[in-house]
VMD Tcl script that draws the C-alpha trace (Angstrom):
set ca {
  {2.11 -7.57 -23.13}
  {-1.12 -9.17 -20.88}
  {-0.89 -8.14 -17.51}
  {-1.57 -10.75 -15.48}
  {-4.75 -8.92 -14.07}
  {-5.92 -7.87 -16.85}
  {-9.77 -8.22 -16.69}
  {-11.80 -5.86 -14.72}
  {-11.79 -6.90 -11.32}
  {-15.11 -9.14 -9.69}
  {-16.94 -5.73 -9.93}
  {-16.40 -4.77 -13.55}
  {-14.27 -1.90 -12.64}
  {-10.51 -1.75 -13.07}
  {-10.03 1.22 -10.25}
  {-8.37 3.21 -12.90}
  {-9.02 5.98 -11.39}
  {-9.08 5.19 -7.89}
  {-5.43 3.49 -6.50}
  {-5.91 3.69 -3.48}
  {-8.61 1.07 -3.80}
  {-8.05 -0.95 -7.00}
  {-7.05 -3.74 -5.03}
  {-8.46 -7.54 -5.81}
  {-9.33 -7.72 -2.12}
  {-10.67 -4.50 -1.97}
  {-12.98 -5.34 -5.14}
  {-13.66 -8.87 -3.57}
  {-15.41 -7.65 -0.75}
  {-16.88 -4.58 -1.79}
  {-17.49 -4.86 -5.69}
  {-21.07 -5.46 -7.57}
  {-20.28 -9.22 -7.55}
  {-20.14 -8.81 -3.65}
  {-23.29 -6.89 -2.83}
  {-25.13 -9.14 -5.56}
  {-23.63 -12.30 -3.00}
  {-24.70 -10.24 -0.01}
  {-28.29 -9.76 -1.42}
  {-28.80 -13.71 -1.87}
  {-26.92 -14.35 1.18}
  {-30.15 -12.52 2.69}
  {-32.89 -14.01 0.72}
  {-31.08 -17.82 1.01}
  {-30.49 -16.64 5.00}
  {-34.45 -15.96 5.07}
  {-35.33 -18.93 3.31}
  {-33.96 -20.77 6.52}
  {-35.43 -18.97 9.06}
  {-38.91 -19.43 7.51}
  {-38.42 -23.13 7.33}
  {-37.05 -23.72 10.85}
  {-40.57 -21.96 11.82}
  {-42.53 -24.38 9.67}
  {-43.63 -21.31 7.53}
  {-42.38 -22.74 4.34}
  {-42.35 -26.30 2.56}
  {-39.49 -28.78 4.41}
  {-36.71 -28.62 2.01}
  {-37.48 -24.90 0.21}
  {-34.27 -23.51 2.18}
  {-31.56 -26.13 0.49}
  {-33.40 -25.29 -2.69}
  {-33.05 -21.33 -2.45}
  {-29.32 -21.90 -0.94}
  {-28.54 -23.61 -4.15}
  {-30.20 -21.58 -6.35}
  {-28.55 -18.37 -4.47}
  {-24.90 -19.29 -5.69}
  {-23.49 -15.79 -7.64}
  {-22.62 -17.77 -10.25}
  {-26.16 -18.48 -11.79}
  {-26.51 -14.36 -12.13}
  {-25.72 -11.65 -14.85}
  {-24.47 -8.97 -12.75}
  {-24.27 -6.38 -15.64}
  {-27.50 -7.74 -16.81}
  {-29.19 -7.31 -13.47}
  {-27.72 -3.93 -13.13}
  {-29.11 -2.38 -16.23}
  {-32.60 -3.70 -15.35}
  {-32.54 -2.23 -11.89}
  {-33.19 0.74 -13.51}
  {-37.10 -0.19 -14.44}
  {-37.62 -0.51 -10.45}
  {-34.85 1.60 -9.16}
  {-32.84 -0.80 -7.31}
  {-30.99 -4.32 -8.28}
  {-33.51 -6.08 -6.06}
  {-36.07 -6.11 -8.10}
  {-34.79 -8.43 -11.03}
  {-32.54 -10.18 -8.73}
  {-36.19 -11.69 -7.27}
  {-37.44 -12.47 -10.81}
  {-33.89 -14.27 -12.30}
  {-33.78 -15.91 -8.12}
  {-37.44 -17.24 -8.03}
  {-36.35 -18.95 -12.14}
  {-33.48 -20.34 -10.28}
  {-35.45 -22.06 -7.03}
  {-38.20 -22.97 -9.95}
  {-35.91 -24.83 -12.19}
  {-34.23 -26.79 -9.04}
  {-37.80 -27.79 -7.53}
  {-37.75 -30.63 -9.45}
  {-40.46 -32.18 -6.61}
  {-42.62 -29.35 -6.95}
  {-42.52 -28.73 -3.09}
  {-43.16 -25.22 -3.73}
  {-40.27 -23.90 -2.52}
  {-40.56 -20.32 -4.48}
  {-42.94 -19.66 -1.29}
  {-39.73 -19.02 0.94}
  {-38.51 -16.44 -1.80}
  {-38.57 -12.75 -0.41}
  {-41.77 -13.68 1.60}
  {-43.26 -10.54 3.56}
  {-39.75 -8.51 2.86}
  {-39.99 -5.69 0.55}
  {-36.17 -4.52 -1.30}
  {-35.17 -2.33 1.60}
  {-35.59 -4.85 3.76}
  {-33.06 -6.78 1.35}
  {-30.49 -4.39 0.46}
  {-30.16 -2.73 3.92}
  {-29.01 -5.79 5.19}
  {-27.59 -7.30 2.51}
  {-25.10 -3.42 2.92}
  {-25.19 -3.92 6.28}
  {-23.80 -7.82 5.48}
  {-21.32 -6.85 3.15}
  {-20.19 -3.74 5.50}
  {-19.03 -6.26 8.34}
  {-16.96 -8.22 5.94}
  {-15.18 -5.02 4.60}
  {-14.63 -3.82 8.66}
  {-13.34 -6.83 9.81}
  {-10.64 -7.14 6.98}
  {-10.25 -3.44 7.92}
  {-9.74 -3.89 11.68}
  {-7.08 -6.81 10.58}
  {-5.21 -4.09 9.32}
  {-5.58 -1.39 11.13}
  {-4.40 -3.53 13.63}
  {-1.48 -5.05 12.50}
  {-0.33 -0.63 11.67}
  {-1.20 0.51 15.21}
  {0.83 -2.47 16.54}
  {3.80 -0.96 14.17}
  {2.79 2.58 15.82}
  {3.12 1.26 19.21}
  {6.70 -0.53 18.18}
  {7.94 3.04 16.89}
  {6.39 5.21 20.04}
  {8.96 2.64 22.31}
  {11.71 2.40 20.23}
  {11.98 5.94 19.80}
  {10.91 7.94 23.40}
  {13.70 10.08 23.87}
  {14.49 10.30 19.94}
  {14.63 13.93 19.40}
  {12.97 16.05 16.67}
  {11.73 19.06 16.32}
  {7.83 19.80 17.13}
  {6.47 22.13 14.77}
  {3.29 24.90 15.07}
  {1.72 27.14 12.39}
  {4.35 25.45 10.20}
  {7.80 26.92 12.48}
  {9.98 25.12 15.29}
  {7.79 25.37 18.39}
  {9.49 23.11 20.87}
  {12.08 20.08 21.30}
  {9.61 16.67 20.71}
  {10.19 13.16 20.55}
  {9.46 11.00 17.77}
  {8.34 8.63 19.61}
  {5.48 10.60 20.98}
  {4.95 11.43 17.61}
  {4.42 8.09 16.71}
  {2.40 7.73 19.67}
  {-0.08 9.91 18.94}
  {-0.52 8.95 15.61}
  {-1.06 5.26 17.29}
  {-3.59 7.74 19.66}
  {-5.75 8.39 16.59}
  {-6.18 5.47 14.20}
  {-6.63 3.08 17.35}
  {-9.62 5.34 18.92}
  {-10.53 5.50 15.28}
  {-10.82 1.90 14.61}
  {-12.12 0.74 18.40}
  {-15.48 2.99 17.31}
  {-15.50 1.35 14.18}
  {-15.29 -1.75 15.95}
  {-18.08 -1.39 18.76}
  {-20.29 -0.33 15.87}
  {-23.28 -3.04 15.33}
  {-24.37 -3.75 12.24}
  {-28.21 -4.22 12.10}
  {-30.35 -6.64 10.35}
  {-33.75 -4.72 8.55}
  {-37.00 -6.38 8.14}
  {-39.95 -4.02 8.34}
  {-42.15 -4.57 4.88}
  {-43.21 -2.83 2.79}
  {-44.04 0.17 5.17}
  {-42.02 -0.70 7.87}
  {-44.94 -2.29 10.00}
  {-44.26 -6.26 9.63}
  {-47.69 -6.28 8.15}
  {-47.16 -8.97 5.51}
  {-45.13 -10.73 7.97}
  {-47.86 -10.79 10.55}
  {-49.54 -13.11 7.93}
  {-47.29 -15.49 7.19}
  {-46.79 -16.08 10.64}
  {-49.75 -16.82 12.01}
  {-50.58 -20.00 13.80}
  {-46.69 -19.90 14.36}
  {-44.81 -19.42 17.30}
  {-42.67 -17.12 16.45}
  {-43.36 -13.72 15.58}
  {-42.34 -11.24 12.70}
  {-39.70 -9.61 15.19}
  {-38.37 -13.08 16.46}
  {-38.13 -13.95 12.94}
  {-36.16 -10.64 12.10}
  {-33.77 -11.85 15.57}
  {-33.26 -15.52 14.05}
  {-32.22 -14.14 10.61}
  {-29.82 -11.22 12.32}
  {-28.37 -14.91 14.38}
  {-27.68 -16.60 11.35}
  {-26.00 -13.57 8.95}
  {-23.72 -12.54 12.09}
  {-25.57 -8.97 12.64}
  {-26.86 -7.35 15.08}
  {-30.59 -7.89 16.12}
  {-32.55 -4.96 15.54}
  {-35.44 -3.42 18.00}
  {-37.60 -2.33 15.16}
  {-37.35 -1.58 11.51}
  {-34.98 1.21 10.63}
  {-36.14 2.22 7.22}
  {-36.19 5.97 8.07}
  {-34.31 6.42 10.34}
  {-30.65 5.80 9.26}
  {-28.56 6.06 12.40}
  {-27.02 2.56 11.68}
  {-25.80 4.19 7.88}
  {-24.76 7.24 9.54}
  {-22.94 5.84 12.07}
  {-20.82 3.44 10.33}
  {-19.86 6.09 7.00}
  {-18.81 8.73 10.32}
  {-16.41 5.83 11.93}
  {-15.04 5.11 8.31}
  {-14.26 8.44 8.03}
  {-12.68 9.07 11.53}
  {-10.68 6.36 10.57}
  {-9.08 7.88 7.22}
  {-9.11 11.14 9.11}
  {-6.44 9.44 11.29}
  {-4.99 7.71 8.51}
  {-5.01 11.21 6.48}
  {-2.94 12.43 9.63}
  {0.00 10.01 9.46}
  {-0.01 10.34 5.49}
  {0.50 14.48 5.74}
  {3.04 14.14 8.64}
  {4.89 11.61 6.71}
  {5.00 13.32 3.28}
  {6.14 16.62 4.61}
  {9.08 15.17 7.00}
  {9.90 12.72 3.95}
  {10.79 15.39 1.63}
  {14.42 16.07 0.95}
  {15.01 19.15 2.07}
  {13.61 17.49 5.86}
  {14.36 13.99 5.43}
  {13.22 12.77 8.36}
  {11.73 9.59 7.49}
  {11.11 7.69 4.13}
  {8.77 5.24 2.93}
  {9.61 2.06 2.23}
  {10.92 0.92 -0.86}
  {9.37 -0.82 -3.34}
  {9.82 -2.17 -7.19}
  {8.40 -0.15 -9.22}
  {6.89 2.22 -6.74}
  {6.96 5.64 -6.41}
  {9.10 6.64 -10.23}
  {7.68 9.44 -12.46}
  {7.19 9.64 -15.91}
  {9.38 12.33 -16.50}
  {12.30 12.85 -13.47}
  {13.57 9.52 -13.76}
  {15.40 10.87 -10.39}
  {12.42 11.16 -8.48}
  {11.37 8.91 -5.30}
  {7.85 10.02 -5.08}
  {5.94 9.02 -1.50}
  {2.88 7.09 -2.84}
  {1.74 5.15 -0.19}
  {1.12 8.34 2.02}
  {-0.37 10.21 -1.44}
  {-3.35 7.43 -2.09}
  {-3.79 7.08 1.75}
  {-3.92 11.04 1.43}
  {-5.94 10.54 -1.40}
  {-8.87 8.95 1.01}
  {-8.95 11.37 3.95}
  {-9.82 14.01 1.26}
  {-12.43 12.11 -0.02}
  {-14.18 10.48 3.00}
  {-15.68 13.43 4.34}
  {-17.80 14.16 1.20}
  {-19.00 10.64 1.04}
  {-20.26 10.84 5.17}
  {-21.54 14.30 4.60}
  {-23.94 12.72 2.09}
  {-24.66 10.02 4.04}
  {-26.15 12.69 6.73}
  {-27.53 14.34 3.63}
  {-29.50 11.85 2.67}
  {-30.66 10.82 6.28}
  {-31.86 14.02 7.19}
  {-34.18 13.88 4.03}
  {-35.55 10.60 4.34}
  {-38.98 11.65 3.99}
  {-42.29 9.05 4.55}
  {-41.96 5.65 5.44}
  {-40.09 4.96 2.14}
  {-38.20 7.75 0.90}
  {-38.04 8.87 -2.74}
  {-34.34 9.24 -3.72}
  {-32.81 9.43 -0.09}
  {-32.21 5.86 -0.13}
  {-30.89 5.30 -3.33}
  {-28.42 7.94 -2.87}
  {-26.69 6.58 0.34}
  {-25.95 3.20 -1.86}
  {-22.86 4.29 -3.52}
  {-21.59 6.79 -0.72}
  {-21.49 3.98 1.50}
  {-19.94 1.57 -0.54}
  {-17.45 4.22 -1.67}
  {-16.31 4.89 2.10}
  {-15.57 1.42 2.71}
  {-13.53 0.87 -0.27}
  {-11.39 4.07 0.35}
  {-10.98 3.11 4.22}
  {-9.84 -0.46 3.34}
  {-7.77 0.22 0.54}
  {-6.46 3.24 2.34}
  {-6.16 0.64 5.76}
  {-3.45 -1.66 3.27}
  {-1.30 0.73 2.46}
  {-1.12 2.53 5.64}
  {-0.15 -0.84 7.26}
  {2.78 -1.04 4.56}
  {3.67 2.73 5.17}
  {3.63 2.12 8.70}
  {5.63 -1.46 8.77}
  {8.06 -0.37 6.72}
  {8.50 3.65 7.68}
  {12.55 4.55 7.74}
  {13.67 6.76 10.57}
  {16.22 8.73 10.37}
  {16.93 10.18 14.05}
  {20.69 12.28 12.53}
  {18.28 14.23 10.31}
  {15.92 14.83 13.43}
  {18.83 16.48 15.41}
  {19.66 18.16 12.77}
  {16.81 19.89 11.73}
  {15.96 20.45 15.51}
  {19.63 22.34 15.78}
  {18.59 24.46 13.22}
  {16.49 26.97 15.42}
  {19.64 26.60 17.93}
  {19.19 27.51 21.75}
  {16.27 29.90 20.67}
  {14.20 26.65 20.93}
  {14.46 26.66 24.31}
  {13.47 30.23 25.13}
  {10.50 28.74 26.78}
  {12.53 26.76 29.21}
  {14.64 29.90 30.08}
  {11.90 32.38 30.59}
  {10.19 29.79 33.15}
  {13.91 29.12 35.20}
  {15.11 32.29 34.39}
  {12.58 35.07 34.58}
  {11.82 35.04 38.62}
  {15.72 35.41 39.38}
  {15.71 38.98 37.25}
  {12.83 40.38 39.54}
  {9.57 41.71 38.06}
  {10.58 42.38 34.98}
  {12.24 39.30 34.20}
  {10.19 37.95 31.33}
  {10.60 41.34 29.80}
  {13.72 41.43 30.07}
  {14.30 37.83 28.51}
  {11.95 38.47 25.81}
  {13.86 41.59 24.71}
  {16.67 39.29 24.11}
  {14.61 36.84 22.48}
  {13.81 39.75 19.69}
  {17.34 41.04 19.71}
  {18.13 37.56 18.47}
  {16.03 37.69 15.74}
  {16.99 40.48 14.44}
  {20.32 38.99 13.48}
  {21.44 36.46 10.29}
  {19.57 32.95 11.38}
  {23.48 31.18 11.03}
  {24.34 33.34 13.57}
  {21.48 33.34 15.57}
  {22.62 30.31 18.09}
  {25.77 32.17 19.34}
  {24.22 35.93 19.10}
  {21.54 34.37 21.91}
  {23.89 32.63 24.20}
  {25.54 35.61 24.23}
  {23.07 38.35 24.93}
  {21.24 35.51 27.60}
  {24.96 35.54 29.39}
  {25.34 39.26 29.58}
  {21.66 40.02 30.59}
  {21.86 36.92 33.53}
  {24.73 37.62 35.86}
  {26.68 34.55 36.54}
  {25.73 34.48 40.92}
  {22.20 34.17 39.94}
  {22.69 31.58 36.57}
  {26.21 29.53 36.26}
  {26.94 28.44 33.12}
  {26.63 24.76 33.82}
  {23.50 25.81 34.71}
  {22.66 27.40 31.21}
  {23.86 24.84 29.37}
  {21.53 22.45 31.12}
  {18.82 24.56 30.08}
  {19.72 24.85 26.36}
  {20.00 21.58 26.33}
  {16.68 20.07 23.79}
  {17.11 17.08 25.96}
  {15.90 18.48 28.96}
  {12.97 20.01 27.68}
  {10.91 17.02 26.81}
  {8.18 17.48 29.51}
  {6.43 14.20 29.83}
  {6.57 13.24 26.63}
  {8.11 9.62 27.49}
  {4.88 9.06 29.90}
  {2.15 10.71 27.39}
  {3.22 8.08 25.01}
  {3.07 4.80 27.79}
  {-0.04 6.48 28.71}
  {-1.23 6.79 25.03}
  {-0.47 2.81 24.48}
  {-2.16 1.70 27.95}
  {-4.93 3.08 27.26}
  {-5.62 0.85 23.62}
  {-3.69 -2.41 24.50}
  {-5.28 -4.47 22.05}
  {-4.27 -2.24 19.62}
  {-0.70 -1.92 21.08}
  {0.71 -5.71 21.12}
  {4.09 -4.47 22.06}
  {6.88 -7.13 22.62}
  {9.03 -7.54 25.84}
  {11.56 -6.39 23.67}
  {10.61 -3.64 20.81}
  {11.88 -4.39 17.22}
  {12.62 -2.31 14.54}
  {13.42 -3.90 11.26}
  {12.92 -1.16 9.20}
  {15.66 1.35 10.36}
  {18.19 1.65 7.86}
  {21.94 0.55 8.38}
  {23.27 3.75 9.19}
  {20.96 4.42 12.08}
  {21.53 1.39 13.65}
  {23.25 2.84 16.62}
  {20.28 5.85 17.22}
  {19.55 6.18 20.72}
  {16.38 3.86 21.56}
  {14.89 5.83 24.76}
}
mol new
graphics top color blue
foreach p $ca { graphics top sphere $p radius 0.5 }
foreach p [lrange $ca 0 end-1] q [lrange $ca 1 end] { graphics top cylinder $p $q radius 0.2 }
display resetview
């Protein structure tokens, strides 16, 4: 049977091994067919520029606009015979300046506003740069649209009680809802770096001095750098102080807030596979048709969305690290290998962020809580839990040697069965307190998980204050995605 998208994608790669990113949307704006549009985007974008200065025959930029539709171009074609220059600008140029030759019909000489005084960094920094912001601000959408599911969980669920866990044991009585918080805490600092980023525009020539473009504008008002400014206007990036070509801050920059983001996104996915196994069962992911089955325990409900968003955080790092790699090595004012090497690292982080961005926002929409299988697991360590709690209330009323004293009953404790463990320590704790100095009202206030929450409830408002764009909380907090049977969990 044809699947109905069967056909590599728009950048003649199925994803077949890559999930988390074989995603039409992820292809559309990252894929070959997208940085070939990004490339003529720039040369079409220049075209423009040098005609609104006069520097070019009247009517060259219509002619290079139409002849800079993606349509007229062999990608794979154009691909293979990057290799005789070493990048795809190169026979782009020759199969573009065919194009705007066939179309000047008039003979205005329009070919003169082709690539004029850029050289192919110039081209395909920007045109990355160009097809970067598209890929962020699809990102951002929905990143977004997750930390606003983040912030809905941290309200609904303050005083929710779980366990908190450290070096993989019961540390301390938490609140899901400051676990949700901080995870909120780290994708939205994530993404608001990602999203103060600027995105520059290159044009430097062929050795990064505006040489060439000294020459063509002469006798014009504008200069080379006001030139650079109009073209940054007009393809929505930033305007650049001076050619970058060597030094790489703006690659750098963006591949290390990619990867902060599916760092935080990596953080969520771990939490929620381990407390979404069964022997925890904390919290599920939501269900889907034909999501999550294996291909041989027909029984199995495997997590996927948190395994491919897994998938990315382990990835990400490698791709920045080369990024760094290959800026600390750009040697010469045109490097020999450097550049060519940052190409695919870069691309590669922003399909794994966005396609790891979609199905966090899923995960994260649709995440089941289950706040009886919090309680229980947090009963599970019993009033030992809260040996914290007694040792600070406790200790001073037993003299100097309080917290000894308290601690010797901790490891009495332990040295019993753990199913006996909860009534072994209430019991040792009553005979080593006398009942003048701690009533039993008293005790059970402080063996109560409820009590111990610090300021949890406040870390968490503080937490979503502090990013409200990224919050959008309602007067009222929803949360459609609890199952039936926890309908009536406490709220906070």
């Amino acid at each position: 049977m044809t699947s109905p998208h069967a056909g590599p994608g728009p950048d003649g790669d199925f994803g077949l091994l890559s999930p988390v990113s074989a995603s039409p949307r992820v292809a559309a704006l990252t894929g070959d067919r997208a940085v070939l549009a990004a490339l003529l985007r720039v040369e079409a974008g220049w075209a423009a520029v040098l005609e609104e200065a006069a520097l070019v025959p009247a009517g060259s930029a219509a002619l290079v606009a139409a002849a800079a539709a993606v349509d007229r171009y062999d990608v794979a074609g154009i691909a293979v015979r990057a290799q005789g220059g070493g990048n795809p600008v190169i026979p782009l140029l020759a199969d573009l300046r065919d194009q705007v030759a066939a179309l000047d019909s008039a003979g205005i000489g329009a070919g003169r506003a082709v690539h004029s005084s850029l050289t192919s960094q110039d081209v395909l920094d920007t045109a990355l740069m160009l097809l970067a912001a598209g890929a962020v601000r699809e990102l951002l959408t929905e990143t977004r649209r997750t930390t606003a599911a983040l912030a809905d969980l941290a309200q609904w669920h303050q005083r929710t009680l779980c366990v908190g866990r450290s070096l993989t044991q019961h540390s301390l009585p938490f609140s899901f809802g400051l676990k949700a918080a901080q995870w909120f805490h780290g994708l939205a600092a994530a993404a608001q770096r990602l999203e103060a980023l600027e995105l520059p525009v290159q044009t430097g020539g062929a050795a990064g001095t505006l040489a060439a473009g000294t020459v063509l504008a002469e006798g014009s008002a504008l200069g080379p750098l006001e030139l650079a400014d109009r073209l940054a206007a007009r393809l929505g990036l930033a305007a650049a102080p001076a050619p970058w070509h060597t030094n790489r801050l703006a690659v750098t920059a963006l591949g290390d807030a990619l990867a902060a983001v599916t760092d935080a996104a990596g953080k969520i996915a771990a939490d929620v596979l381990f407390l979404s196994r069964p022997e925890v069962a904390e919290l599920a992911e939501p269900r889907a048709a034909g999501r999550g089955g294996s291909s041989a325990m027909p029984q199995k409900q495997n997590p996927v969305l948190s395994v491919l968003v897994r998938s990315a955080a382990l990835q990400a790092p490698a791709l920045a690290a080369q990024l760094h790699l290959a800026a600390a090595n750009f040697n010469d004012e045109r490097p020999d290998g450097a550049w060519h090497s940052e190409w695919t690292a870069l691309r590669s982080l922003l399909r794994l962020a966005l396609g790891a961005a979609v199905q966090l926002r899923e995960l994260a929409e649709g995440l089941q809580v289950y706040p009886s299988a919090m309680r229980r697991n947090l009963d599970l360590a019993g009033p030992l839990l809260l040996s914290e709690a007694v040792g600070a209330a406790v200790g001073p009323l037993l003299g100097p040697d309080g917290r000894s004293r308290l601690q010797d009953v901790v490891d009495q404790t332990l040295q019993v069965h753990a199913a006996e463990q909860s009534s072994s320590y209430r019991k040792l704790l009553r005979a080593a307190v006398p009942a003048e100095l701690l009533s039993d009202e008293r005790l059970e206030e402080l063996l109560d998980p409820a009590n111990y929450l610090g300021q949890a409830p406040e870390i968490s408002r503080r937490i979503l204050a502090a990013w409200p764009a990224f919050a959008q909380p309602g007067a009222e907090p929803t949360d459609p995605t609890r199952p039936t049977e926890e309908k009536g969990a406490n709220r906070g």
